[in-house]
N, C-alpha and C positions, 0 to 999 in steps of 0.2 A: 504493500500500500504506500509507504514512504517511496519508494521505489517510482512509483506512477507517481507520485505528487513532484517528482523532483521534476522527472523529466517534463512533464506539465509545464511546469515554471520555466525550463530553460527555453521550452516552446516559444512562451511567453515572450520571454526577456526578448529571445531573438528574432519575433514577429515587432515587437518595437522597436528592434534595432534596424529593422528596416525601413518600418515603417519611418524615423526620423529619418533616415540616408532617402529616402524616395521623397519625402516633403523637400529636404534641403536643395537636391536635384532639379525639381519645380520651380523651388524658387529663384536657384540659378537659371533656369529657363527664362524664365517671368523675368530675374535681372538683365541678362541678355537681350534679349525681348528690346526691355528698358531702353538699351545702351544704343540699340540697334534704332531705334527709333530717332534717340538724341544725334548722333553719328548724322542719320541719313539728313534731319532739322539743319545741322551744319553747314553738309555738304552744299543741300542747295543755297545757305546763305552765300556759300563760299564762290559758289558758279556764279551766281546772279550778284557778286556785287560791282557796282556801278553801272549798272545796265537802267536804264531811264523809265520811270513806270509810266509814263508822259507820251513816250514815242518807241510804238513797238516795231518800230523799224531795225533801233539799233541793234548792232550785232552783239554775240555774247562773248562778253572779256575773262578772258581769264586771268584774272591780275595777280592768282597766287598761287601757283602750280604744285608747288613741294607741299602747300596745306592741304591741298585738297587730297594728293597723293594720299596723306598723313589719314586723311577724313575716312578713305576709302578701305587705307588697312585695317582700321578700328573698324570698319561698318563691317568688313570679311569676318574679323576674328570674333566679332561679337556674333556674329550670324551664327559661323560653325562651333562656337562655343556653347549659344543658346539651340541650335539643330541638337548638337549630343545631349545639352543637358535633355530637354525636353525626350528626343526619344527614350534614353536610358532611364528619366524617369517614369515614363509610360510602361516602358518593359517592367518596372520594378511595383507599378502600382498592376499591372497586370497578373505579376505572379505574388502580390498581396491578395487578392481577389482569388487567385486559385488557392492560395495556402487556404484562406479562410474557409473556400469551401470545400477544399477537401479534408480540415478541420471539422466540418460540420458534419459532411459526412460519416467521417471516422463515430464520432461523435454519438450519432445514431446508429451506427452501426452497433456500437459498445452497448449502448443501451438497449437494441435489440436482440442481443446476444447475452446481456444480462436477464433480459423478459423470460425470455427461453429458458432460462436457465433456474429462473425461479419458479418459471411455469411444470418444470419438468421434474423440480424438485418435490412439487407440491403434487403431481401428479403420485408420484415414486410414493409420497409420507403415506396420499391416503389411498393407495391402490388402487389408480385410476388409469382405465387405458382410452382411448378416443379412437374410434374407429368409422371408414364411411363402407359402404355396400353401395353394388347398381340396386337397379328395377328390378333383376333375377337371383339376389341376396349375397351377390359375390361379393368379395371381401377386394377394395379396391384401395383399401388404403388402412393400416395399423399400427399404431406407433408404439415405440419397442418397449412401451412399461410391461406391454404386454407378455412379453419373456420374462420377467419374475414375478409374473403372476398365474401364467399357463405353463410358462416354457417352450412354448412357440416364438421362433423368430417370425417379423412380419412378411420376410420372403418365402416363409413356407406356408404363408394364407391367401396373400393377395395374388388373384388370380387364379387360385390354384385352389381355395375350397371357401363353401357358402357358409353362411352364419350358423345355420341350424346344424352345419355338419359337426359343431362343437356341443349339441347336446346331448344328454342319454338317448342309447336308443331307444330304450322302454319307453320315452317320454315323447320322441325327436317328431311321430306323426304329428301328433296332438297338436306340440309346441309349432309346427310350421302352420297348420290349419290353424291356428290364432293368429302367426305372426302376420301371415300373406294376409288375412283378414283388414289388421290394420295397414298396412301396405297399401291393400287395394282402395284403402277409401281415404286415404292419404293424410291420414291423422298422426299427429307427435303426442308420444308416449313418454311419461314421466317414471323411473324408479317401480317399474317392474320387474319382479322379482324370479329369479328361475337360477333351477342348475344347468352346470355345463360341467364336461371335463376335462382335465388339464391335459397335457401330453404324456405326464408319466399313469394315467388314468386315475387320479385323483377325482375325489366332487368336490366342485367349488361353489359356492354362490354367489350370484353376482345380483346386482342392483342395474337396471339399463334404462338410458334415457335416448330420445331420438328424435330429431324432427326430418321432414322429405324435403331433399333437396328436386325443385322444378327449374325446369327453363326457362325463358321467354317467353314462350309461349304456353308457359303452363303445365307442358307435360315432367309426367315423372322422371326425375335420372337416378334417383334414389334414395338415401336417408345415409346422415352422419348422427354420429352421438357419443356415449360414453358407456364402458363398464364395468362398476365401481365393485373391488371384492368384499365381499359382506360373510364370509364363511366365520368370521370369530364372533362376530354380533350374530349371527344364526347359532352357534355354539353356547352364548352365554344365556339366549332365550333359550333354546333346550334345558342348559342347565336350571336354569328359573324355572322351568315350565315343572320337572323331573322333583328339586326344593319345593313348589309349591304342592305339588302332589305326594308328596312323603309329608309336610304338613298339614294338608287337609286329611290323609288318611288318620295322623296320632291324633287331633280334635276336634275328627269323628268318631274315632275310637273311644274316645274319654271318657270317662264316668263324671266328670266334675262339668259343669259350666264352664266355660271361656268367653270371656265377655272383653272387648275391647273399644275405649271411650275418646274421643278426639278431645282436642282444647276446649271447643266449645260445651262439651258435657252429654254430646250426642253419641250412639252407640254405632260403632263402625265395622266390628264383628261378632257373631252372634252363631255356639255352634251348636249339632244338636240335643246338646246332653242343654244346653240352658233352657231351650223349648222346651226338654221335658221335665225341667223342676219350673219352670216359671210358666210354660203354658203359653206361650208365643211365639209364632212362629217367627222364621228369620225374617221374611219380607215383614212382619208386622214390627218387629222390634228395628231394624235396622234402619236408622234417620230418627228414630227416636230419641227424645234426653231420657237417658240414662238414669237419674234421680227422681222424676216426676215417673218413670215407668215402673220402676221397680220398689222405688222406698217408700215408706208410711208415711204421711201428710206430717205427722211432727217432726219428723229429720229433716224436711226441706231446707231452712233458716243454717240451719249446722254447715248441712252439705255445699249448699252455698256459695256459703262465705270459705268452704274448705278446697271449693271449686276454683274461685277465683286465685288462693294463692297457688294452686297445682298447674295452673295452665299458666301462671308467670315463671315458677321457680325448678317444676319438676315434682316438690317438696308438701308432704304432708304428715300425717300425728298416723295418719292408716298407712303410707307408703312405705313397704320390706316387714310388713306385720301379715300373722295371721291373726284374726279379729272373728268373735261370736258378734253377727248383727241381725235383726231384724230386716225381713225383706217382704215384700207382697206379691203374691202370684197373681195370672190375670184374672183369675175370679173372687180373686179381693181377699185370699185367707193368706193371712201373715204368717211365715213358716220365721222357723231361724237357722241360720245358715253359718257356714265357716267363708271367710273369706280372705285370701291373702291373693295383696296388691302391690304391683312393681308401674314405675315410669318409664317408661321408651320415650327417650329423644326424636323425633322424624324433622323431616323441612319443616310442616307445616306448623308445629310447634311440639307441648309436650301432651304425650299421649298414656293411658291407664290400660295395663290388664289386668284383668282381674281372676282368680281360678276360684273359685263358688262349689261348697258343698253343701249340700242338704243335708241337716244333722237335727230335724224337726223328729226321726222316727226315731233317734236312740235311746237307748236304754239310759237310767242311773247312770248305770257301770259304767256304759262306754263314752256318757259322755267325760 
């Protein structure tokens, strides 16, 4: 970088050192020019004196022969001094004007080769390849992110095989009676999703965008676009998908209640073991408050105000307790229940689970 700034600057320096040596040139021009002028003013005084402005008969005297000589070498040397200057600094304002524009050239040039360069970088980060097709899907142009992402070079596609020839074959009918679908009616598609496969026979998924390239005249010559690799965000929703469902299985399996409460005090998860101590189903409980559903009219006031500091702090007198409380099912008979309750942090603020046992039938003993 220092490197490029240096020579920058010497660029510089020695574009104004021209540039001063071509003005000074000019204006020795411009002096000569001057001199040339003064000289010639001379001369003719020198011819014409004593010649009568009265009677243009007289002849012309030459009354000073050696000045006029004198007159005429200065007019010479002024002439071919101000000829060279003038041309030499034309030539030098000529190739100021070239330097500068092939300065600017340069110029843009660097910065299009910078563009690229960030363009292709940014392509490489997010695993992005840009590719066009004709009217009959051939692959007419591919630009090489696409080798560390398939491992196909773009000379082993363009021309030589169609888009659909990279998807499964299990899938490849299907997938072209859709794609020619959109083709035929000449619609651009956003972030459709599908597999393909690599070269070494990998599945990948990809994300594709497209719009149809027309003519002039309107007709089709094909479609350019992008296709963006998505196999690790397809992996991590598997994974979520795979965690949510070993989740729903343990509370659905539960024997306890599972109840979960947002900031606002409203009930967010609701599983089936609290339908059957509380007698509510989940569409009925869920968007409900949480306190006006389930607690007796005199806890309200308590719960509250115990509401309000849990959805600022996290922090409550019940929160990492297990607690004996009174609770109301939906047909209004107040059971007594165990209940122990934890805070979860989320975006959206702080959040209550709750694990609830129904301990209205036990024994003395057991309780």
């Amino acid at each position: 970088m220092n490197t490029k700034r240096t020579a920058d600057r010497k660029k510089k320096v020695g574009l104004r050192i021209i540039a001063a040596t071509v003005s000074v040139l000019l204006a020795e021009a411009l002096f000569a020019g001057w001199s040339f002028a003064s000289a010639d003013r001379k001369l003719h005084e020198t011819l014409y004196q004593g010649v009568s402005d009265t009677d243009p008969g007289d002849l012309l005297v030459l009354s000073n022969p050696s000045e006029m000589r004198a007159e005429l070498q200065r007019m010479t040397t002024s002439a071919t001094a101000g000829g060279l200057a003038l041309v030499v600094g034309l030539v030098g304002l000529f190739f100021i004007l070239l330097y500068c524009t092939h300065t600017h050239l340069c110029t843009q040039r660097r910065a299009l080769r910078e563009s690229e360069k960030r363009y292709t970088l940014l392509a490489e980060q997010s695993r992005t390849y840009t590719w066009e097709i004709d009217a009959k899907g051939l692959y007419t142009y591919v630009s090489h992110v696409m080798r560390g992402i398939l491992g196909f070079r773009p000379d082993e596609l363009v021309g030589k095989k169609y888009f659909y020839d990279l998807h499964p074959e299990d899938q490849r009918a299907e997938f072209k009676k859709n794609a020619f679908g959109i083709i035929t009616r000449r619609e651009p598609f956003l972030r459709r999703e599908s597999r393909i496969q690599s070269k070494d026979g990998r599945t990948v998924w990809i994300s594709t965008s497209g719009l149809p390239l027309l003519d002039a005249q309107g007709n089709l010559q094909g479609y350019r676009g992008s296709d963006t690799d998505i196999t690790e965000q397809k992996r991590k929703e598997q994974k979520l998908r795979e965690s949510e469902c070993r989740m729903r299985a343990i509370t659905d399996s539960a024997r306890d209640a599972i109840v979960m409460m947002d900031p606002a005090g409203n009930i967010v998860f609701w599983n089936p073991a609290a339908e059957r101590i509380f007698g509510y189903t989940g569409t009925e409980a869920i968007g409900q408050n949480l306190h006006a559903l389930l607690a007796p009219q005199y806890c309200h006031p308590t719960q509250q105000e115990a509401l309000l500091r849990f959805s600022d702090t996290g922090q409550g007198k019940a929160v990492g307790k297990v607690l004996k409380v009174q609770s109301r099912r939906k047909d209004g008979e107040e059971i007594e229940v165990e209940r122990a309750l934890s805070a979860i942090e989320q975006p959206d603020g702080w959040h209550a689970v709750g694990i609830v046992r129904d301990i209205s039938e036990r024994t003395p003993s057991e309780g």
